[in-house]
C-alpha positions in Angstrom: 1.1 -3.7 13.2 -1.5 -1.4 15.0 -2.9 -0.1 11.5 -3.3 -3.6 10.3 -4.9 -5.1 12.9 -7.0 -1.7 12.8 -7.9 -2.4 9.6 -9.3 -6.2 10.3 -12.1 -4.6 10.7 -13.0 -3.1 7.3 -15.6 -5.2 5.4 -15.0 -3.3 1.8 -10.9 -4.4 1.8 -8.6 -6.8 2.1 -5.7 -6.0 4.9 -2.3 -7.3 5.6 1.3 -6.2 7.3 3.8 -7.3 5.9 2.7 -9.8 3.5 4.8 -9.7 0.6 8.3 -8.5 2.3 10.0 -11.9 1.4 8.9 -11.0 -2.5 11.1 -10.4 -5.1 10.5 -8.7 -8.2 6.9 -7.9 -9.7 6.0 -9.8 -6.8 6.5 -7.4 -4.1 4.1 -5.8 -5.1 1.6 -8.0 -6.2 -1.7 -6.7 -4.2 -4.8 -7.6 -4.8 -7.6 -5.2 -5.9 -9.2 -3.6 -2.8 -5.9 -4.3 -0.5 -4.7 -2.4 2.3 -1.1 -3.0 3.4 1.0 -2.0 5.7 4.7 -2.2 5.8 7.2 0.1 6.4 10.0 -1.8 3.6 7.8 -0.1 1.5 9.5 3.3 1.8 12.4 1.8 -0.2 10.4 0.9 -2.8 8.4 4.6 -3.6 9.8 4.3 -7.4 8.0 1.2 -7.9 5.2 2.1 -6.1 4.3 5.1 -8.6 5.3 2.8 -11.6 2.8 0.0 -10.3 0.0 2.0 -8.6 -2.2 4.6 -10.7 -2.9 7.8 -8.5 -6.5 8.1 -9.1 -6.5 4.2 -7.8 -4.4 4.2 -5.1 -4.7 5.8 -1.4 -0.9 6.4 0.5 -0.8 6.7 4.4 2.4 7.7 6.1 2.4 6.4 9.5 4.2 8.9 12.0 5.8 8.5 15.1 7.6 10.6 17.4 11.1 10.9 15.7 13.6 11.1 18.2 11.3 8.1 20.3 11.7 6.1 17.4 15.6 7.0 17.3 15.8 5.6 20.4 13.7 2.3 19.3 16.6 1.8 16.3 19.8 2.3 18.7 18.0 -0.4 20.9 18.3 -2.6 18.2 22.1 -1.2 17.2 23.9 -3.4 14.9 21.2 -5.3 13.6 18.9 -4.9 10.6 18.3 -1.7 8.6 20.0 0.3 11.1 23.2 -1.5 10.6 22.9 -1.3 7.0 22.4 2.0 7.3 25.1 3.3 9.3 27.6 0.5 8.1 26.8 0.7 4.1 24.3 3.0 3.0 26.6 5.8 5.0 29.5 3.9 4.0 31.0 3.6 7.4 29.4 6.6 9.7 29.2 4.2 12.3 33.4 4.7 12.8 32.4 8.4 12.9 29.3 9.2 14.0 27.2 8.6 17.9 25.0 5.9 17.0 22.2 7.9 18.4 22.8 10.4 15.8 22.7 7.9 13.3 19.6 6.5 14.2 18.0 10.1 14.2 19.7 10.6 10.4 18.0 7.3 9.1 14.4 8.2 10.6 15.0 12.1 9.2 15.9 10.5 6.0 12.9 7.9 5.5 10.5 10.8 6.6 11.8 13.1 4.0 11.6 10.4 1.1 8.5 9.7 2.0 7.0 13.2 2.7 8.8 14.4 -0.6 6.8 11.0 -2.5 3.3 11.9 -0.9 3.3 15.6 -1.9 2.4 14.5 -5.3 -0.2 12.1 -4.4 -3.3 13.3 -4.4 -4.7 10.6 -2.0 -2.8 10.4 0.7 -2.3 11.5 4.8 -0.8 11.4 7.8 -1.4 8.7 10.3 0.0 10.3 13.3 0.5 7.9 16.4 -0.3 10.6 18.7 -3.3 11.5 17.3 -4.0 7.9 15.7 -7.5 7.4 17.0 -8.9 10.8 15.3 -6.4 10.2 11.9 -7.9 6.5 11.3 -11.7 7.9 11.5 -10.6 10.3 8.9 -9.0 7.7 7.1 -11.8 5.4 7.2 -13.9 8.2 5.7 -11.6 9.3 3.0 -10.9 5.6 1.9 -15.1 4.9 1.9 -14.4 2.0 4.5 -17.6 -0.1 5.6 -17.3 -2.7 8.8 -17.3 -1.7 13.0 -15.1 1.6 13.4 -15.6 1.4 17.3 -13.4 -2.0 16.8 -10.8 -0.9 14.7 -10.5 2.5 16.9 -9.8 0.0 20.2 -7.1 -1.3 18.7 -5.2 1.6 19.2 -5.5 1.5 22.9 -3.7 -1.9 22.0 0.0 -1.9 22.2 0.7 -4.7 19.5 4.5 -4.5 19.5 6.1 -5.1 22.3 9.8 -3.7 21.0 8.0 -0.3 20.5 6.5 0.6 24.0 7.8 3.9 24.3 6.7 4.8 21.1 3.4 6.4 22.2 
């Protein structure tokens, strides 16, 4: 959410979280020219991404969190979502076996990986790193040739725009 609403404040593109999620089909990923969009579903959809996106066109930020603080974000939310899935389908059943905790820390490990494993043959990509957010997005703002008020976009990450993820930071 953060990144998006950082992001309001470039001129030279187009911005969105989560716009298309509901999508199925060529139009999940049916971005305009000049788009920036942020959504984490999207790390199930890497294949498509590199099938849809040209390289050379195309810039890939992975946004990075503390992992074990985001862990404990998913075990709040136990049973529900992507987590359930997760431990109830994708694992086929871990969560008869495993501490969901553990589970929780397996999915974020996993995600990371996939993604980390994508990105290393992008040429135009980077870490976002929340920890570091403020100095990451100036460098992404000058790698991506972004034009509007930086100073604005940068406060936004004094912002916490997600309640559910206060211990995030």
């Amino acid at each position: 959410m953060t990144f998006a609403k950082a992001c309001g404040h470039i001129d030279n593109f187009t911005s969105a979280h989560e716009s298309l999620m509901g999508a199925v089909g060529p139009a999940r990923l049916a971005y305009p020219p000049g788009h920036i969009e942020v959504d984490n579903r999207l790390s199930w959809l890497l294949g498509r991404l590199a099938r849809e996106f040209r390289d050379e066109d195309t810039f890939y930020v992975h946004l990075q969190r503390d992992e074990e603080a985001t862990a404990r974000s998913f075990q709040r939310r136990w049973g529900k979502g992507i987590i359930k899935a997760y431990s109830t389908s994708i694992l086929s059943g871990a969560h008869r076996t495993a501490a969901p905790y553990e589970i929780c820390l397996d999915y974020c490990r996993t995600v990371d990986a996939n993604i980390t494993e994508f990105l290393s043959r992008r040429p135009h990509s980077m870490a976002v790193r929340l920890a570091t957010a403020e100095a990451d997005f100036s460098e992404f703002w000058r790698r991506v040739g972004a034009r509007g008020d930086l100073d604005a976009a940068l406060a936004e990450w004094r912002i916490n725009h997600n309640e559910s993820d206060l211990d995030l930071r």
